[in-house]
Structure formats: C-alpha cells, structure tokens
VOROKOL-546215 format. One record per atom (N, C-alpha, C, CB): x, y, z. Coordinates in steps of 0.1 Angstrom, whole numbers, plus 5000, padded with zeros to 4 digits. Glycine has a CB too. Example, Ala and Ser with C-alpha at 12.3 -4.5 7.8 and 13.67 -1.06 7.14 Angstrom:
<pt px="5132" py="4943" pz="5078"/>
<pt px="5123" py="4955" pz="5078"/>
<pt px="5132" py="4967" pz="5078"/>
<pt px="5113" py="4955" pz="5090"/>
<pt px="5128" py="4978" pz="5071"/>
<pt px="5137" py="4989" pz="5071"/>
<pt px="5129" py="5000" pz="5079"/>
<pt px="5141" py="4994" pz="5057"/>
This chain:
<pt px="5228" py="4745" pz="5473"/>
<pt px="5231" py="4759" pz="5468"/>
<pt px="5226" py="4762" pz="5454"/>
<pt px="5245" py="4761" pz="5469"/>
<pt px="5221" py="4750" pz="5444"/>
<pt px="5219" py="4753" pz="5434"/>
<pt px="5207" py="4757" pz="5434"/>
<pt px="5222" py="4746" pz="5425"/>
<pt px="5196" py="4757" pz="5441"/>
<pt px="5183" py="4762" pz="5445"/>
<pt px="5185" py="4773" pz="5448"/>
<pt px="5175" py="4756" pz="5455"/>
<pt px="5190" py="4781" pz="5450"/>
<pt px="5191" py="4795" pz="5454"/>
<pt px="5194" py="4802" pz="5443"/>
<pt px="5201" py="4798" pz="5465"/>
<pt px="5186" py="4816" pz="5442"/>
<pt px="5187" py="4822" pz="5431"/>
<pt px="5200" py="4836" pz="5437"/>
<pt px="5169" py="4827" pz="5425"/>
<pt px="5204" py="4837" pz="5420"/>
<pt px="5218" py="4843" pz="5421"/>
<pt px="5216" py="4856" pz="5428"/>
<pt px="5224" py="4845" pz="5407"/>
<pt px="5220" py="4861" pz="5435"/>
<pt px="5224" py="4879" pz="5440"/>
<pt px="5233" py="4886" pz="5430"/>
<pt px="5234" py="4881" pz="5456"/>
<pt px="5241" py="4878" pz="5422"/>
<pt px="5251" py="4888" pz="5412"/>
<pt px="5254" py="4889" pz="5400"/>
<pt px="5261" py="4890" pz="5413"/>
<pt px="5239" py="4880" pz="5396"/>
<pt px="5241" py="4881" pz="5382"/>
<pt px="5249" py="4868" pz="5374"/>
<pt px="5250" py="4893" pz="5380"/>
<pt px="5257" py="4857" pz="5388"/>
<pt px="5265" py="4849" pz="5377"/>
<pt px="5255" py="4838" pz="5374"/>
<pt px="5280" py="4842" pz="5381"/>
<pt px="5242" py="4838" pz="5373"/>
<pt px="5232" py="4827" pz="5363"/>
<pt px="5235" py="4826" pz="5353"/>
<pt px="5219" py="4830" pz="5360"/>
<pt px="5234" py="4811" pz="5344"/>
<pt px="5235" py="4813" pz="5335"/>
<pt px="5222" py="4823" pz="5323"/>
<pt px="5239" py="4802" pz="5335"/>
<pt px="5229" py="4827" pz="5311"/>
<pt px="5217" py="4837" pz="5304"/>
<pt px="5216" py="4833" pz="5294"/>
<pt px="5219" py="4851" pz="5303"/>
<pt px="5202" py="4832" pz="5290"/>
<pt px="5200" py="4828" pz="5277"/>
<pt px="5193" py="4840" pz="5271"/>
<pt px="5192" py="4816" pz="5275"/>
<pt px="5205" py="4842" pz="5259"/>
<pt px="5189" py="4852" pz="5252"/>
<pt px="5179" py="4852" pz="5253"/>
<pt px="5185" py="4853" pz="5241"/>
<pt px="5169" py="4865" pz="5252"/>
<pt px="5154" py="4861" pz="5245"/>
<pt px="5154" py="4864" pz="5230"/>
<pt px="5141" py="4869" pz="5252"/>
<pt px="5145" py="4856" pz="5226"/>
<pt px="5143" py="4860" pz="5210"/>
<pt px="5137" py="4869" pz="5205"/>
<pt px="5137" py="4854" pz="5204"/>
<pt px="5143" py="4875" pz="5205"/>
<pt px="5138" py="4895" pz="5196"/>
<pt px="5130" py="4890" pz="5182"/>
<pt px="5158" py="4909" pz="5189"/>
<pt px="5116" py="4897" pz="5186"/>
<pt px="5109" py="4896" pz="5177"/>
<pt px="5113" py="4906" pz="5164"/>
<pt px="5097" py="4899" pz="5182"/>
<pt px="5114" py="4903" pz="5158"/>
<pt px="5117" py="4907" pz="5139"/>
<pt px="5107" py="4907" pz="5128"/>
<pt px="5126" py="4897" pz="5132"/>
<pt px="5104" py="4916" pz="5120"/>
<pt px="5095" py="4912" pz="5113"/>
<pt px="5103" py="4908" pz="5102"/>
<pt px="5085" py="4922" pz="5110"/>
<pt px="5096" py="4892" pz="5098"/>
<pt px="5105" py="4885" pz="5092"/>
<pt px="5101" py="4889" pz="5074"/>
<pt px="5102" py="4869" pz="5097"/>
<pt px="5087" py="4899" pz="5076"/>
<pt px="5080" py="4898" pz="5062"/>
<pt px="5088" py="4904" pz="5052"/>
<pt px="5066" py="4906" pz="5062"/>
<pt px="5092" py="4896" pz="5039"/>
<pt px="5097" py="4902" pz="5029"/>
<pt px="5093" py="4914" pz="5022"/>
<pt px="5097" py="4894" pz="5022"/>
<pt px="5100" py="4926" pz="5018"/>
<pt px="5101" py="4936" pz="5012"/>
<pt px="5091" py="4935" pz="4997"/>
<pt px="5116" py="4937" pz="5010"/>
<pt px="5083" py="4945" pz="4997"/>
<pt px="5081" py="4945" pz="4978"/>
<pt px="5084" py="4944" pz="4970"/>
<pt px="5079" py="4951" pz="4972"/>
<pt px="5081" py="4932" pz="4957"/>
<pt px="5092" py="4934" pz="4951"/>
<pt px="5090" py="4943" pz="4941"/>
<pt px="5097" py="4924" pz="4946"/>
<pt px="5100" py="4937" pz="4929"/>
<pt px="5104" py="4951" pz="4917"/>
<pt px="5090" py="4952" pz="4912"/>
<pt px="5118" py="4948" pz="4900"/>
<pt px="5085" py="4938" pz="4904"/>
<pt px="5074" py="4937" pz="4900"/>
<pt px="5062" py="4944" pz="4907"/>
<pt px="5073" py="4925" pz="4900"/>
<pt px="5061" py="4943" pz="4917"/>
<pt px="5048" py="4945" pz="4926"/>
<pt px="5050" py="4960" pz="4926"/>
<pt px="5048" py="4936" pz="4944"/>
<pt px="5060" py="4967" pz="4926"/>
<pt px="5065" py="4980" pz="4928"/>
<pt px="5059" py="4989" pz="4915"/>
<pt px="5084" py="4980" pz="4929"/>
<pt px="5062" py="4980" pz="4905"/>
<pt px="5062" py="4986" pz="4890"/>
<pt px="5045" py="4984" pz="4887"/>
<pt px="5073" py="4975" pz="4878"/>
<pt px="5042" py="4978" pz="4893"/>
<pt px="5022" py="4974" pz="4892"/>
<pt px="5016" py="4985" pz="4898"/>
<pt px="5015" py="4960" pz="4902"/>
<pt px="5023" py="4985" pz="4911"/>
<pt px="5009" py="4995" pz="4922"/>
<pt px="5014" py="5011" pz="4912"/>
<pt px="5015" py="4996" pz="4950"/>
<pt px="5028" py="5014" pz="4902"/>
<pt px="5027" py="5025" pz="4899"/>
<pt px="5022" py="5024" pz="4886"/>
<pt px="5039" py="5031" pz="4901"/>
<pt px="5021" py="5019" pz="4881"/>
<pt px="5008" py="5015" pz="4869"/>
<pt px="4995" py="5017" pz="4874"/>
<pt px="5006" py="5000" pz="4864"/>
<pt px="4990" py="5005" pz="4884"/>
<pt px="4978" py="5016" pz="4888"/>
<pt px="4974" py="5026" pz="4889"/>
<pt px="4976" py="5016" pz="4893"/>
<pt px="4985" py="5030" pz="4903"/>
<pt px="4984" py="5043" pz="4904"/>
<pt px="4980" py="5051" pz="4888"/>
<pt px="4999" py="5047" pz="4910"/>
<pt px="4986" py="5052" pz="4882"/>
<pt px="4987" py="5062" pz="4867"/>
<pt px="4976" py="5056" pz="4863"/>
<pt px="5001" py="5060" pz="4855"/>
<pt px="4970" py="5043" pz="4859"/>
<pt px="4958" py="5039" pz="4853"/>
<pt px="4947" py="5052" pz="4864"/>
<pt px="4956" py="5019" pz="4856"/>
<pt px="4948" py="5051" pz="4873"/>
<pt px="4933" py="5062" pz="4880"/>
<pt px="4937" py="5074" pz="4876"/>
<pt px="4929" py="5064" pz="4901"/>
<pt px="4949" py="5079" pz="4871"/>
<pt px="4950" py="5100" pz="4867"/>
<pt px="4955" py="5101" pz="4881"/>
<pt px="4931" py="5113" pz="4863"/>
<pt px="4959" py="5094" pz="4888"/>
<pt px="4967" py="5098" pz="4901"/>
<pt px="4985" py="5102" pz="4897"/>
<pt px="4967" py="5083" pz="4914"/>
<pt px="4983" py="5117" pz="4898"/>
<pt px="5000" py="5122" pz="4890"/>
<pt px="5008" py="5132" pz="4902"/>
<pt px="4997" py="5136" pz="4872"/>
<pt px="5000" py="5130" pz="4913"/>
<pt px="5012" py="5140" pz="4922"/>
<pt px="5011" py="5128" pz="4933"/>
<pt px="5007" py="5161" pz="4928"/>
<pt px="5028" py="5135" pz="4939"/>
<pt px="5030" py="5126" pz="4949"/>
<pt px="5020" py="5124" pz="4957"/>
<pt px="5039" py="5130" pz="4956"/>
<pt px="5012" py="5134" pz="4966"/>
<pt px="5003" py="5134" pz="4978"/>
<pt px="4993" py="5126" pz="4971"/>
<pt px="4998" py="5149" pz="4983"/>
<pt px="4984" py="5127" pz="4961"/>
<pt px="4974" py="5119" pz="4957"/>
<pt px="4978" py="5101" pz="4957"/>
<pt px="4971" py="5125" pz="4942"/>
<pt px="4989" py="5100" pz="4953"/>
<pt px="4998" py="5086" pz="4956"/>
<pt px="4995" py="5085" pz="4962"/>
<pt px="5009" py="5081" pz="4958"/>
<pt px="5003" py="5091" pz="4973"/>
<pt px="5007" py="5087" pz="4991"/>
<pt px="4992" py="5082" pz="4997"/>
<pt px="5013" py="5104" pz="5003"/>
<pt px="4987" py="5096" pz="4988"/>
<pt px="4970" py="5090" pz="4999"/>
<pt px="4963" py="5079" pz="4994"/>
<pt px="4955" py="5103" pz="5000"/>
<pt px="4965" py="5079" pz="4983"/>
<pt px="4957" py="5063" pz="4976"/>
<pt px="4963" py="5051" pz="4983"/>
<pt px="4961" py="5060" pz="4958"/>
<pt px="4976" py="5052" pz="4983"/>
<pt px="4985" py="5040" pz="4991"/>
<pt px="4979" py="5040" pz="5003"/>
<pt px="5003" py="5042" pz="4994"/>
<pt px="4982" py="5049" pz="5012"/>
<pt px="4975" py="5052" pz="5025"/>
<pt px="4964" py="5045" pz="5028"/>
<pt px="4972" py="5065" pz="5026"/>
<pt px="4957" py="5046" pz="5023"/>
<pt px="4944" py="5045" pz="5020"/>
<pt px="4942" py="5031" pz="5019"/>
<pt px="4940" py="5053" pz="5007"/>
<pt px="4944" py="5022" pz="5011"/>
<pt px="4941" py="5010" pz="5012"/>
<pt px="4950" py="5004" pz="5018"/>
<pt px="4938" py="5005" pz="5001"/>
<pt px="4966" py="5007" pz="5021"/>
<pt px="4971" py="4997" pz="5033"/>
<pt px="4965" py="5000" pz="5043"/>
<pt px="4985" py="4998" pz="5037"/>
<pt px="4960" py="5012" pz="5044"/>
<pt px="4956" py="5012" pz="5064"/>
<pt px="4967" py="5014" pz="5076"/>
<pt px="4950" py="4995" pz="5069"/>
<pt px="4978" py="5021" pz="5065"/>
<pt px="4989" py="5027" pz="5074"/>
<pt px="4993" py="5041" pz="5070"/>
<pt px="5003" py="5018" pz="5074"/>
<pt px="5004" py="5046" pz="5073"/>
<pt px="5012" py="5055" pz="5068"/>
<pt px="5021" py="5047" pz="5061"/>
<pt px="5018" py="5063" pz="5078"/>
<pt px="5024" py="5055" pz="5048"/>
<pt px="5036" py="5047" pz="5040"/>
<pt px="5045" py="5053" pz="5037"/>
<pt px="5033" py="5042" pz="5028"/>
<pt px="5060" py="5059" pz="5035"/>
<pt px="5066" py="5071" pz="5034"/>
<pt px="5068" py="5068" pz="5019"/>
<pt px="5081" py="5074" pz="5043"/>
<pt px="5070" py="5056" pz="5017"/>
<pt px="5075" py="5051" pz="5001"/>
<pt px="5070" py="5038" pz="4994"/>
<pt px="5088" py="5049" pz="5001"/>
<pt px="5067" py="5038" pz="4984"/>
<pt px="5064" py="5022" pz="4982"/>
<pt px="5075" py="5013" pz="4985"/>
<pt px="5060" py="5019" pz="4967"/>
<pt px="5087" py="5017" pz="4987"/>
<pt px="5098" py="5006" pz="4991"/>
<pt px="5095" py="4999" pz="5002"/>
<pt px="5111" py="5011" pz="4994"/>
<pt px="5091" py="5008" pz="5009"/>
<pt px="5087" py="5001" pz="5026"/>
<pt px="5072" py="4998" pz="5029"/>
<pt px="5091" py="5013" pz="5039"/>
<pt px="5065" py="4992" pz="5018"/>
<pt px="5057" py="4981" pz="5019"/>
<pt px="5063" py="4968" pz="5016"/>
<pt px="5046" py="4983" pz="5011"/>
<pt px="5052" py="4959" pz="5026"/>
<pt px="5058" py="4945" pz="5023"/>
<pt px="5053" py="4936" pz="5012"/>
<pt px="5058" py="4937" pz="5034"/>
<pt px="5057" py="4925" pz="5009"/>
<pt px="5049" py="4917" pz="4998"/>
<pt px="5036" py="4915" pz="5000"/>
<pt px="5054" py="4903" pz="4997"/>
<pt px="5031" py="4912" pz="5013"/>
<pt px="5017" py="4909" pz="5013"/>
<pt px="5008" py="4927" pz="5016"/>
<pt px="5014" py="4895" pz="5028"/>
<pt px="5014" py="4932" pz="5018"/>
<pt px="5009" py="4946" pz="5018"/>
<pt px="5004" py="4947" pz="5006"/>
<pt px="5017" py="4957" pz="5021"/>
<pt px="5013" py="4946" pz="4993"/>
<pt px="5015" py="4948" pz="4980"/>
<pt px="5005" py="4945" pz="4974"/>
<pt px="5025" py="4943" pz="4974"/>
<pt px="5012" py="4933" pz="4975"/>
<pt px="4995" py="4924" pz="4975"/>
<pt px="4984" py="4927" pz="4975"/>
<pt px="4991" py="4916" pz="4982"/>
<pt px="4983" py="4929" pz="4989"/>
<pt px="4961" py="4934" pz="4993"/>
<pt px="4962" py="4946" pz="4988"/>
<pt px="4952" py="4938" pz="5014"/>
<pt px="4974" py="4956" pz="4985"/>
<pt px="4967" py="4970" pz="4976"/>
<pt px="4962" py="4966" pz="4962"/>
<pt px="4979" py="4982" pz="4973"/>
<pt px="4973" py="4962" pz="4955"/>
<pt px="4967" py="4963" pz="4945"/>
<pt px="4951" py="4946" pz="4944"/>
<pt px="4982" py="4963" pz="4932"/>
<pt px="4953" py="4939" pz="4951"/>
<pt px="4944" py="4933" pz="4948"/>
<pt px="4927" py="4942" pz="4947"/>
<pt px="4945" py="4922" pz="4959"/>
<pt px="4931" py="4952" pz="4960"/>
<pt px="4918" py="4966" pz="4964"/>
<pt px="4918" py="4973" pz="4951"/>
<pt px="4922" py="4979" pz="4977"/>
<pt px="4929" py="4979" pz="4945"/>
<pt px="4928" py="4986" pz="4937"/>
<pt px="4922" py="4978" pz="4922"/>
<pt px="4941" py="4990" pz="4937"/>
<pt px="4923" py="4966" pz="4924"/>
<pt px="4918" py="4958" pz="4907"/>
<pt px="4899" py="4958" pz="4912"/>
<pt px="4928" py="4933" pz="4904"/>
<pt px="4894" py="4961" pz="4925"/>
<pt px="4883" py="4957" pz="4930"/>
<pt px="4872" py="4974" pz="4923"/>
<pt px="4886" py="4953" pz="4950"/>
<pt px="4882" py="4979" pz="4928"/>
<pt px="4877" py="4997" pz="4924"/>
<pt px="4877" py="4998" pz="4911"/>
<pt px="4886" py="5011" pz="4928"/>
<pt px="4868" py="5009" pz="4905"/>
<pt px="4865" py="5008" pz="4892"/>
<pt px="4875" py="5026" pz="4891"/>
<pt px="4845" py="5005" pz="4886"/>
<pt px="4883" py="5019" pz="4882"/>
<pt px="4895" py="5032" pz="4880"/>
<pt px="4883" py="5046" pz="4873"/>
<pt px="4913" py="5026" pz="4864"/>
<pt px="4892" py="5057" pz="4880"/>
<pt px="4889" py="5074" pz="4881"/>
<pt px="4897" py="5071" pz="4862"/>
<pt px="4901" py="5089" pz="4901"/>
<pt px="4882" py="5075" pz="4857"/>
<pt px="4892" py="5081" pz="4842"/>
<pt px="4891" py="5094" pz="4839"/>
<pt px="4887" py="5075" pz="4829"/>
<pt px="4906" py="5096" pz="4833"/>
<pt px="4910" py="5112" pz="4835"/>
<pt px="4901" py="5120" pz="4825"/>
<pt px="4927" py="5117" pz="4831"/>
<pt px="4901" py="5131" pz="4834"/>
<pt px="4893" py="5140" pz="4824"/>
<pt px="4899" py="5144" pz="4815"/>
<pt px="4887" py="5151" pz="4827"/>
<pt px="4887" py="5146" pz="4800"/>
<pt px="4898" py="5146" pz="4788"/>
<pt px="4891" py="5163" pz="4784"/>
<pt px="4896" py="5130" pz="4771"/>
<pt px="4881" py="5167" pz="4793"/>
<pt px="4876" py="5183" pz="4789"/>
<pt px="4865" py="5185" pz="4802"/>
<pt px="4867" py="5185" pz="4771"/>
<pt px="4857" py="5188" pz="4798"/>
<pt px="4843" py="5192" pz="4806"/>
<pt px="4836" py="5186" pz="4813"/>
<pt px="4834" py="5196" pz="4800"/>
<pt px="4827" py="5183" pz="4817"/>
<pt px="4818" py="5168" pz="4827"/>
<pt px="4811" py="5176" pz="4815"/>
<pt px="4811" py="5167" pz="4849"/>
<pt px="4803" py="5179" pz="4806"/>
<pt px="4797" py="5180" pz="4795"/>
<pt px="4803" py="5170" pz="4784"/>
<pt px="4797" py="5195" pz="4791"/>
<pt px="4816" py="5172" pz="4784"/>
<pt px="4820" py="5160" pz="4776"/>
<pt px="4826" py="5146" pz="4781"/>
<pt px="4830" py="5164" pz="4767"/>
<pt px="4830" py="5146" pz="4795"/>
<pt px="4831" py="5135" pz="4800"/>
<pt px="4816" py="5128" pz="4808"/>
<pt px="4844" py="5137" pz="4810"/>
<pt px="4808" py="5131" pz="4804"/>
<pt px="4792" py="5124" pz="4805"/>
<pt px="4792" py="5114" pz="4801"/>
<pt px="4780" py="5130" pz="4798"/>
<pt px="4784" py="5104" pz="4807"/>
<pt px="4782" py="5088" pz="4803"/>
<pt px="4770" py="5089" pz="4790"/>
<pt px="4776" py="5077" pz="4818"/>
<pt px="4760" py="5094" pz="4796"/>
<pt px="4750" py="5088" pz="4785"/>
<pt px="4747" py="5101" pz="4778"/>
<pt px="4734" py="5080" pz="4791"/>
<pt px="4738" py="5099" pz="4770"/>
<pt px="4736" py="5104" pz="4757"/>
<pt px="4724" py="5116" pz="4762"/>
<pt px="4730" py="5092" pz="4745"/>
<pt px="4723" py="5127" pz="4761"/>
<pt px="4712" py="5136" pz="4763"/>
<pt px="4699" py="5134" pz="4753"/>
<pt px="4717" py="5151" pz="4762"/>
<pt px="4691" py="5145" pz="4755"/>
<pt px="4682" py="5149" pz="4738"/>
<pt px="4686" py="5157" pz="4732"/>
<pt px="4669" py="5153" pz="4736"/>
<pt px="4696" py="5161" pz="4734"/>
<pt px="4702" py="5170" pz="4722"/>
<pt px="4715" py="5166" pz="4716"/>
<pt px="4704" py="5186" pz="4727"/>
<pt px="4722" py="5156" pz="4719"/>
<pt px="4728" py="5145" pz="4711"/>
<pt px="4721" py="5143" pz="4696"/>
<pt px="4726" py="5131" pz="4720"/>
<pt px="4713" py="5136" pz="4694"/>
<pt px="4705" py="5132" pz="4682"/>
<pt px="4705" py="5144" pz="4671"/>
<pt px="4689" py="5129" pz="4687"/>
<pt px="4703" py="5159" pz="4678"/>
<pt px="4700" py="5168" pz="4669"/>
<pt px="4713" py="5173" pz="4661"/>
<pt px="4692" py="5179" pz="4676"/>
C-alpha cells in the first residue's frame, strides 16, 4: 500500500523553497555617494534623478532605498566612467571650451 499514491492528501509534505531575493539593501554610504553624484552632474530635480538612476540600473527605481548593494555599485561605478555635465555658470558663449580669435583682442 505504500506504493500507491495518496487520493486525500494524507502524504507526507515538504515545503518547497520559496525563492527570495537574498540581495542586501543599499547602504547609507552607497546612498550618500550616488546623491553626490547625482549633484556633481547639475542633476537638481527629482525626474532628472529618477532618470539618471533609471538609466544606468536598467530598471525602474521608485527610490534610491530600493536599490540593492550591487545595483549601487554598477551605478555609480557607470557614473565614475561618464565625464560629469558641468553646470552652466551663463551662456554656451561663456561656458565654451576653447579660446576663439577674439579672445586675444
């Protein structure tokens, strides 16, 4: 009779193992960096955040809280790779790199 499978359920049952994501949370540090960054490029409103975050995790993010350590990680690792947006301090006449010919005069 022990070859015969149950009709009512009294088998014994073993859980299955519910997958979890075991990955640790961001920390304070990592938190306090990616918003340095952030501020290092002239990124000052929420949406420009969101989309920069966005953007190099390769997800939706609602908050930096709910990225994980290694998320954290590859952002800002991306973000040290990019050459930071420096804020404009007036005109693209005065935020110009090189020198014209009427510089000299």
């Amino acid at each position: 009779m022990s070859d015969e499978l149950s009709l009512f359920g009294d088998e014994p049952t073993t859980p299955e193992p519910v997958a979890q994501s075991t990955a640790p949370p961001a920390s304070d540090w990592q938190i306090d960096l990616l918003r340095k960054a952030l501020d290092a490029r002239g990124l000052t409103s929420m949406v420009e955040r969101q989309t920069a975050i966005e953007a190099a995790g390769g997800r939706k993010v609602p908050s930096l809280r709910s990225l994980t350590q290694e998320e954290a990680l590859a952002i800002l690792n991306q973000f040290g790779q990019e050459p930071q947006r420096r804020s404009s301090s007036g005109s693209a006449w005065d935020d110009r790199d090189e020198d014209t010919w009427i510089d000299p005069l």
